[in-house]
N, C-alpha and C positions, 0 to 999 in steps of 0.2 A: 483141330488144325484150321477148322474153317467157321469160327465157332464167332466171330465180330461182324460178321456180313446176312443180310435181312434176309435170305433165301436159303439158309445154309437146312434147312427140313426138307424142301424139295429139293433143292442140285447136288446140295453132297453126295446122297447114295449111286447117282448116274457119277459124277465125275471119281469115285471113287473105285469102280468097276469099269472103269478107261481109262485111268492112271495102270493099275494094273493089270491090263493088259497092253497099251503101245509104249508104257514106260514102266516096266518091271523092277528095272534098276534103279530108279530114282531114288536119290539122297534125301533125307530130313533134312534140307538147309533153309537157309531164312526162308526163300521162298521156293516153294513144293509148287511141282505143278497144280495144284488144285486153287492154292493159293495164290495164282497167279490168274486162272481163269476168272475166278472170285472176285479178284482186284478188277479187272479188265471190265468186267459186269457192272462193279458197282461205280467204274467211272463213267460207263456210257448211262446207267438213269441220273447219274447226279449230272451230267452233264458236261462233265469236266475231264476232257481228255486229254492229259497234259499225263506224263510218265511220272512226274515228282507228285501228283495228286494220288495214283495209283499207289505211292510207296507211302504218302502219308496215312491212306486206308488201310493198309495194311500193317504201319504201326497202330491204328487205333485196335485193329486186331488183334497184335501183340498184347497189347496194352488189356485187353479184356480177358487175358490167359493170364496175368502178371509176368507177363515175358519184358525186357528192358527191349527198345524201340531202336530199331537199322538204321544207317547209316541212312540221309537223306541223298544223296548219290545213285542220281538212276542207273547207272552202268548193269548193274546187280543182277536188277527189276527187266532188265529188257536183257541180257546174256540167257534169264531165265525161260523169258516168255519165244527169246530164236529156238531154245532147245526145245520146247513143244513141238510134237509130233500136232501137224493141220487139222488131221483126223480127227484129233480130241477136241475143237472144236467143231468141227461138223458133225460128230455122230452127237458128240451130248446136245446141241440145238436139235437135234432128228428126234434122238429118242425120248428128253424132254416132251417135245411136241405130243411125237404119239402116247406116250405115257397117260399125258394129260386127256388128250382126247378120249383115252378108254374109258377115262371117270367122270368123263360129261356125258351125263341123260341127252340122251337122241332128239333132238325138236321133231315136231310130229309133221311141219310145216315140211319138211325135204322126204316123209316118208320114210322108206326102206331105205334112201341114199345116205352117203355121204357126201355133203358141197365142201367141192375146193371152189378156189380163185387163182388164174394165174396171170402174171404180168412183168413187165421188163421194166427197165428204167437203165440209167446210164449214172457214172461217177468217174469221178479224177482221183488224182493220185500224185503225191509227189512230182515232180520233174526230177527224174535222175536217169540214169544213163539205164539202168536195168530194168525200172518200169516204163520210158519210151522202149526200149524195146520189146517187153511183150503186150506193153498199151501202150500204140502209136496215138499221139496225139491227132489230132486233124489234121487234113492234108492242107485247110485254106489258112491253115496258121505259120508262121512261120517260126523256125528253129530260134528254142529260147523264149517265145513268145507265150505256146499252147501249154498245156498238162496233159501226163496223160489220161486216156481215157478208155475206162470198162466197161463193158455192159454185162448187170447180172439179170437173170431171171426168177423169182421167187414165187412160190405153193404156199396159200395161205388155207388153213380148215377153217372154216366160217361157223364151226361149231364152237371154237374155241377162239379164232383170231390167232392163234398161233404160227410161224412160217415153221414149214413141214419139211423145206428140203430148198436148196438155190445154187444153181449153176452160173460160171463167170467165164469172161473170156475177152478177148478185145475187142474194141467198137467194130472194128473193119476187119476185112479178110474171111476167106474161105470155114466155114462152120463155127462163125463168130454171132450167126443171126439168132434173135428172137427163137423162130423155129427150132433151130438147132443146139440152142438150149434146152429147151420145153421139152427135147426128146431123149434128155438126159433125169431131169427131175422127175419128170411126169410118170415112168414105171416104179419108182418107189412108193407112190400114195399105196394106203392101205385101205380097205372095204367096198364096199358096192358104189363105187367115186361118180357122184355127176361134177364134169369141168365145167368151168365157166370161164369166160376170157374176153379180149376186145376183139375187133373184127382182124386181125392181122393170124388167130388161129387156125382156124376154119379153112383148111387145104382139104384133100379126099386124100393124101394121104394121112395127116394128122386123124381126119373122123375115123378113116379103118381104123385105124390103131385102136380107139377109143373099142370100137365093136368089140376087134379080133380079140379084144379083153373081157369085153361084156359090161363096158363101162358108159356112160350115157355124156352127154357134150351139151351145151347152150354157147351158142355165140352170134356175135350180128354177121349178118356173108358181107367177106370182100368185096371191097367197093368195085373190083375186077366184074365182078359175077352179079348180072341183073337178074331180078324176079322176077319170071311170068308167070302169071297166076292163072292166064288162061287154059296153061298146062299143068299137068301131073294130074294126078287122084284129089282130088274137090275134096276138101272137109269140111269149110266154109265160109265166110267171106275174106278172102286174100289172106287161105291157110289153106295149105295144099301138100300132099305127098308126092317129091319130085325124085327122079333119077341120076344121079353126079357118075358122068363115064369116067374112066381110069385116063387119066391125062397120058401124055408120054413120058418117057422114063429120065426123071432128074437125073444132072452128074453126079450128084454123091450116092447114087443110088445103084447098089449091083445088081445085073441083070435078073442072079438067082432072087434077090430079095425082091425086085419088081414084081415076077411071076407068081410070087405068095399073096397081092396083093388082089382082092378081085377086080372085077372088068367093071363092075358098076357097084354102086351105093344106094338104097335107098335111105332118104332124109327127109326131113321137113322142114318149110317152111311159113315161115309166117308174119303177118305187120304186128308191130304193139305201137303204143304211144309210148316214146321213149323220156318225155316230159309228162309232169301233171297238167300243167298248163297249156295252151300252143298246137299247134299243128305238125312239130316233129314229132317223126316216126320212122321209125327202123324193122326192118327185116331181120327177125332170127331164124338161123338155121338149128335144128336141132336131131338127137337122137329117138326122142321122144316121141313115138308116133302116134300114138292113143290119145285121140282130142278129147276122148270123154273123163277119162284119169288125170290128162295136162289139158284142158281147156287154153285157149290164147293169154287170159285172164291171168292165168295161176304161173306162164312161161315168162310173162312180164313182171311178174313180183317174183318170183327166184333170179330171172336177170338184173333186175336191179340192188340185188346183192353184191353182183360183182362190182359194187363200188368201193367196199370195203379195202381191196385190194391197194385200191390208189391211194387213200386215207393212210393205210397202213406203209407205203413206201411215203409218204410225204410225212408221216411223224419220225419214219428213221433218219429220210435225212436232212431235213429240215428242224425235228424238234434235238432229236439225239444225235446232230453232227456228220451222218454218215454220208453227207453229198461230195464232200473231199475226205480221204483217207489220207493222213498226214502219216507214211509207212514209204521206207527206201529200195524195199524190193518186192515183189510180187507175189513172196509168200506171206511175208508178213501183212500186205494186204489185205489179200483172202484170211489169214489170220484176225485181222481185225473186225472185216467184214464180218465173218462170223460170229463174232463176241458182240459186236451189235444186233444179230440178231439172236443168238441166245439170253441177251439182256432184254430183249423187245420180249421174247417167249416167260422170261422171268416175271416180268412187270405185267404181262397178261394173265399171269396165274394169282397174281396178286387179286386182279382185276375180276377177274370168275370166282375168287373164294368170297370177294366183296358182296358182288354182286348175288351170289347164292345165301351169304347169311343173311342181307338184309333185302332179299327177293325184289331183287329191282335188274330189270333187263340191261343186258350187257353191254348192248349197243347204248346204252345211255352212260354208262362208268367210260369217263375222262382220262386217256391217256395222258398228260403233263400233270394232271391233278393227283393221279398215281404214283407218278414217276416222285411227282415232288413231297408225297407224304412219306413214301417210304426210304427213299436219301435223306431225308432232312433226320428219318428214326434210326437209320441203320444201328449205331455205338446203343442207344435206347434198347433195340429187336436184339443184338449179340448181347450184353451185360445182364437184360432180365430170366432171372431163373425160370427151366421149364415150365413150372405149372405156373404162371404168370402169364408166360404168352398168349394166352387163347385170349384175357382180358382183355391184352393188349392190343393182339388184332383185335379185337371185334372194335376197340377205339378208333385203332386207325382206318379198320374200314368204313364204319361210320363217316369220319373224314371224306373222303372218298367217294362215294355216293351223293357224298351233299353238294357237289360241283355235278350237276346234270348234263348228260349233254343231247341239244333238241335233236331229234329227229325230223326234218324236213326235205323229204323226197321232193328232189325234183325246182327247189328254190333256189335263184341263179341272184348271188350279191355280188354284183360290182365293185369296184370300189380303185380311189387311186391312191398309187403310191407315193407321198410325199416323199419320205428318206429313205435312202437306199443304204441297204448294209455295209458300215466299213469297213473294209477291209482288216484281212489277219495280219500278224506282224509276218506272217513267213511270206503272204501276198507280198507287203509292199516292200520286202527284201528283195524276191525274185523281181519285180518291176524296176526297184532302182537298178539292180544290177546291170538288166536289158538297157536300161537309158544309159549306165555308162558305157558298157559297150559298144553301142551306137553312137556316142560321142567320143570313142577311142580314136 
């Protein structure tokens, strides 16, 4: 069924045991749900997110069964992909992930943990009457003008680069924050988790949490919250073990669940150089207390992993589209948002088998360079018989590796913008529009 698409070894068997279970009843028709997820996947690495690109991949998969080739008429293709249950793409991106993660060898560099990353970012959405209302545009914009707009939150494992799990919700309003994301993904991670994050985590109720699980935290303290180093328990130069008291009790917060909360925190703190170069420096707060096991040393080289994070939302939506969601209602959104990130977890497995056969470190394997070898194979990856593929990959991985990418912590490139991206055709539809309305 899924037998013309370049991942069909690894996705099949997860989307094959989620088809039957939220969709039991599903038809054998042109496009099966699996066949639709498939499509969706292979349009976000090729890069081409357009609904008639999805149905022409989808005849090439035909076409690899000796099946005769659908109608090019997307009505079909998207009737198919409304009736998909949300679920099925967010658990198969979940258990993907973790899947993967069980069969990557531990780095000896995090210990006994496992590293997340976590971080927010923001996207638009269509203009239409059902996604301003569950994502209000901005308030400085005026009607007809803005898009709407989301903010999701994503859990990245750093052992794999994989997204593990992402919460969404409007830009504005009541439990639409950062935070209150974070405390939606954040109890799904699996194994002995150290978080990492940017300074907007780090509350004393976020660190309990972390504890009351037995899980360990890295983040710089809010810019709210100065260091003094003259206090707490000395460890050694401007690293010290401090006290955080139990603030008063947030509004979203019930009085019962305040009281579960203890009265105080012990944490640490500590200066690193948050540059190679230069005299910035930052303050991290951490769980970590043992300066002989975490030296200052070793808390700035696990911190500076949380870059990855940013990397990893700036190729979704910048390299694979996902800064505007071009979807009419709000599930379909989150629908799509998801398929961009089970295509991101796809093209990362790619990225780890590369990177394992021909033993070259993973942060060095090229996400577009990835993206572009295995779109450009896919009809090549479905058509060649089993015992072929392994040659195959190991060609394409070879491929793959040979686009390096440098490692340079801490190096700040400038540079200006000449030309600025044109606009899409749906941009400058929605602008003429505005303009004639304004000269109505």
């Amino acid at each position: 069924m899924v037998e013309g698409f370049p991942f069909k070894d690894s996705l099949a068997p997860i989307l094959g045991e989620l088809v039957s279970e939220l969709h039991p009843d599903a038809r054998n028709r042109i496009f099966p749900p699996e066949v639709v997820v498939m499509a969706s996947v292979a349009a976000v690495l090729a890069r081409d997110l357009t609904l008639r690109s999805a149905v022409v991949r989808n005849n090439a998969d035909r076409a690899t069964r000796g099946q005769p080739p659908s109608s090019l008429n997307t009505a079909a293709f998207c009737d198919a992909r409304t009736r998909l249950n949300e679920s099925l793409f967010r658990r198969a991106t979940v258990e993907f992930a973790n899947r993967t993660s069980k069969q990557v060898h531990a780095s000896a560099f995090w210990g006994e943990m496992t590293p997340y990353v976590i971080d927010g970012t923001t996207l638009t959405a269509n203009d239409t009457d059902d996604n301003q209302a569950a994502f209000p545009q901005h308030a400085s914009q005026a009607n007809g003008v803005g898009f709407p707009i989301l903010r999701v939150v994503v859990v990245q494992a750093l052992s794999t680069g994989m997204v593990c799990d992402m919460a969404s919700a409007a830009f504005k309003g009541k439990g639409t924050g950062e935070m209150a994301l974070a405390r939606e993904v954040v109890p799904t991670l699996e194994g002995n988790v150290l978080l990492m994050g940017d300074r907007y985590f780090p509350s004393f109720f976020f660190m309990a949490d972390l504890i009351k699980r037995g899980w360990n935290g890295i983040f710089p303290t809010h810019a709210a919250r100065e260091a003094d180093f003259r206090k707490g328990e000395w460890l050694g130069y401007r690293d010290h073990i401090v006290s955080w008291e139990r603030p008063v009790r947030p509004d979203w917060m019930t009085r019962e669940e305040y009281e579960t909360y203890p009265r105080s925190l012990r944490l640490r703190e500590t200066e690193v150089r948050e540059k190679k170069s230069g005299n910035d420096r930052i303050v991290l707060v951490t769980t970590l207390l043992d300066e002989t096991e975490f030296p200052t040393s070793r808390l700035a080289g696990m911190y500076k992993k949380r870059w990855k994070v940013e990397l990893a939302l700036r190729d979704l939506k910048d390299t694979f589209g996902m800064g505007h969601i071009a979807a009419n209602t709000p599930e379909m959104v989150r629908k799509l948002i998801w398929s961009h990130l089970l295509a991101y977890n796809v093209l990362r497995w790619h990225m780890i088998n590369a990177s394992s056969l021909f033993d070259t470190d993973l942060e060095h394997v090229s996400v577009t360079a990835a993206a572009t070898v295995i779109s450009a194979n896919a009809v090549l990856i479905g058509t060649a018989k089993k015992q072929a593929l392994p040659a195959l990959f190991s060609s394409l991985y070879s491929q793959i590796v040979q686009v390096a990418v440098g490692i340079r912590p801490g190096r700040i490139e400038p540079r200006a913008v000449k030309k600025r991206p044109k606009p899409s055709r749906y941009l400058k539809e929605k602008r003429s529009a505005w303009h004639a309305r304004q000269s109505a």
